[in-house]
Residue frames as qw, qx, qy, qz and C-alpha x, y, z in Angstrom:
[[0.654, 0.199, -0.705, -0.190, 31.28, 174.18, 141.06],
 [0.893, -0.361, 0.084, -0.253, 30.45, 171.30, 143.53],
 [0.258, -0.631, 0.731, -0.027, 33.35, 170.00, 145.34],
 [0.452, -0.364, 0.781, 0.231, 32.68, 166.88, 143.69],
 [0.651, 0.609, -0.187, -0.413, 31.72, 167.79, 140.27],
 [0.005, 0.585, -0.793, -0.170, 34.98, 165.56, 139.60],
 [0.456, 0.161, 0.835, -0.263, 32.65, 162.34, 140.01],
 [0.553, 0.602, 0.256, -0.516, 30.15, 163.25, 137.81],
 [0.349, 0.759, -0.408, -0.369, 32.92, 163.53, 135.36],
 [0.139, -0.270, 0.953, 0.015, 34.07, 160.05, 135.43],
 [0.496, 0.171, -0.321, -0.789, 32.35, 158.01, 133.07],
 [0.572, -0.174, -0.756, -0.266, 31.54, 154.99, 135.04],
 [0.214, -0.419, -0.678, 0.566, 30.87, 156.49, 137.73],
 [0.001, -0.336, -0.566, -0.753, 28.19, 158.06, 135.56],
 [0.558, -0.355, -0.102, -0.743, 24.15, 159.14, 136.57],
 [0.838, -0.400, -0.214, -0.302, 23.41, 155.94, 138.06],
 [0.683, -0.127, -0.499, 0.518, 26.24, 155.10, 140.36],
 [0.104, 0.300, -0.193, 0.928, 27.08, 158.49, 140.89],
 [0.525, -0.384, -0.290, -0.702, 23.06, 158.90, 142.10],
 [0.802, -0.281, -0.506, -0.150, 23.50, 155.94, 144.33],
 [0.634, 0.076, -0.368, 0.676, 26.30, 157.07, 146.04],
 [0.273, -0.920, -0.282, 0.006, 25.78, 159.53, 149.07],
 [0.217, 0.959, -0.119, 0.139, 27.77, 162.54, 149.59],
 [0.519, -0.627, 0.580, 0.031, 30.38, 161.20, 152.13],
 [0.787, 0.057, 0.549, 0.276, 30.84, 157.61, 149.75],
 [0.413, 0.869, -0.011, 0.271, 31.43, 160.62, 147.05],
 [0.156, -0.914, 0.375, -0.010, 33.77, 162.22, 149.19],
 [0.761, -0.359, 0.528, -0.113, 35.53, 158.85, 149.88],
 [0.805, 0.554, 0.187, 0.098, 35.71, 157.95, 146.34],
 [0.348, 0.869, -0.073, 0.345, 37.73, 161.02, 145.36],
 [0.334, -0.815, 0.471, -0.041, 40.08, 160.64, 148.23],
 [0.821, -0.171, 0.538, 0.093, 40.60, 156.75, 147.47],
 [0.605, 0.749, 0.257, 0.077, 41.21, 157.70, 143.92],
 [0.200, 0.908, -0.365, 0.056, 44.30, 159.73, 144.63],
 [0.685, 0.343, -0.632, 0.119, 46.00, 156.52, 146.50],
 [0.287, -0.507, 0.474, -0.660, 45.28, 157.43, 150.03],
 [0.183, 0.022, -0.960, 0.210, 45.25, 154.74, 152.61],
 [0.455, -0.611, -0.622, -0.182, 41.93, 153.85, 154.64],
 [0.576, -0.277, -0.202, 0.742, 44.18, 155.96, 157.45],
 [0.258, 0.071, 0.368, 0.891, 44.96, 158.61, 155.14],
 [0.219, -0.450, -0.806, -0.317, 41.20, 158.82, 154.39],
 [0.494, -0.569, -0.598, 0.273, 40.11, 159.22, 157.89],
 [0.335, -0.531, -0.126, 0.768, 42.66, 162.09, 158.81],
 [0.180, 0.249, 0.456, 0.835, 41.32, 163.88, 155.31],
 [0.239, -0.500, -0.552, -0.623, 38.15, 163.64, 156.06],
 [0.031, -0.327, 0.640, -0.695, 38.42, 163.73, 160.04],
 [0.789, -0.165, -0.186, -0.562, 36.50, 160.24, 160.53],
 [0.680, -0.434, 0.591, 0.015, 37.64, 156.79, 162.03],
 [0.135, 0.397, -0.827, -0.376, 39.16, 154.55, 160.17],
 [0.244, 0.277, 0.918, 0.142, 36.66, 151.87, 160.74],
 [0.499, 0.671, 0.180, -0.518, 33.91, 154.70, 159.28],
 [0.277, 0.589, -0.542, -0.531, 35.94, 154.65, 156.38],
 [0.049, -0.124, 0.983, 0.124, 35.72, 150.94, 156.37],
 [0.353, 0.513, 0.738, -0.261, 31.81, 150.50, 156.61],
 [0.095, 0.750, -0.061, -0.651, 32.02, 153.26, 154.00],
 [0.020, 0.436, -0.809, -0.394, 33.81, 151.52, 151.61],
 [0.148, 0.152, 0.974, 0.083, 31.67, 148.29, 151.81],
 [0.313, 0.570, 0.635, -0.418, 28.91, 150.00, 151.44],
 [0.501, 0.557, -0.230, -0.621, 29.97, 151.65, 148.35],
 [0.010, -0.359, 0.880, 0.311, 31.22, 148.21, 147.02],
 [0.296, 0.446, 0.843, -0.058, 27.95, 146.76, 147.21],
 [0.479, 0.657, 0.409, -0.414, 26.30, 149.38, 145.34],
 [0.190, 0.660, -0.621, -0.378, 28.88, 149.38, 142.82],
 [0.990, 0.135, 0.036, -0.036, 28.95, 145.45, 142.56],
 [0.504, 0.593, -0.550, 0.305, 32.97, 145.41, 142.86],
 [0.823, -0.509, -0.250, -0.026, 34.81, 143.74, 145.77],
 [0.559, -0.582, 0.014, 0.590, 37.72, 146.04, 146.70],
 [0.021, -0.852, 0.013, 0.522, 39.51, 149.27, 146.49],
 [0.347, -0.166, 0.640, 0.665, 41.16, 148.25, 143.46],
 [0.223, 0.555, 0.731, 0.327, 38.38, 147.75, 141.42],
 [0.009, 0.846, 0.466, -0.258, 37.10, 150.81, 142.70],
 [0.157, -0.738, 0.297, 0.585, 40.09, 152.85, 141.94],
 [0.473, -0.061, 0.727, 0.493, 39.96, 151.13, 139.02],
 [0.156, 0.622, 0.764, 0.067, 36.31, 152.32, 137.98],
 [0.018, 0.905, 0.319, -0.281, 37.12, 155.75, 138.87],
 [0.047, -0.745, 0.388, 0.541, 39.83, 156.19, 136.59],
 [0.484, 0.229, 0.734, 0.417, 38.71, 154.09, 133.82],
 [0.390, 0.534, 0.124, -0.739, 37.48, 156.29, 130.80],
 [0.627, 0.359, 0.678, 0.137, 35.53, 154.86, 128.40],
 [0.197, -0.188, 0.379, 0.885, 36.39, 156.67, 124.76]]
């Protein structure tokens, strides 16, 4: 299984987000998703914190949302 099959599964972060989204703003998702800090993030993934920031904004524009809530919202909404 792809280490982030978990994405895929999340149903608004469906084919087309999911598609837009490059592997790292995948990876980035699925860490921000557990509650981890922009910090937190960084030392997971062993990046800077501002990567994690340019990271972030860049998924928020292709998502159309304007912070980590929303986001964390999006990946743990499921639609029935």
């Amino acid at each position: 299984m792809e280490p982030f099959e978990a994405l895929r599964q999340i149903p608004k972060l469906g084919a087309t987000a999911h598609d837009s989204l490059t592997t790292r703003e995948r990876q980035i998702v699925l860490v921000l998703s557990e509650g981890l800090t922009n910090k937190e993030i960084a030392r997971r993934l062993r990046l800077t914190e501002g990567t994690v920031k340019i990271h972030l904004h860049n998924i928020y524009q292709k998502l159309g949302i304007s912070n980590r809530t929303a986001l964390a919202v999006l990946a743990h909404t499921k639609t029935p």
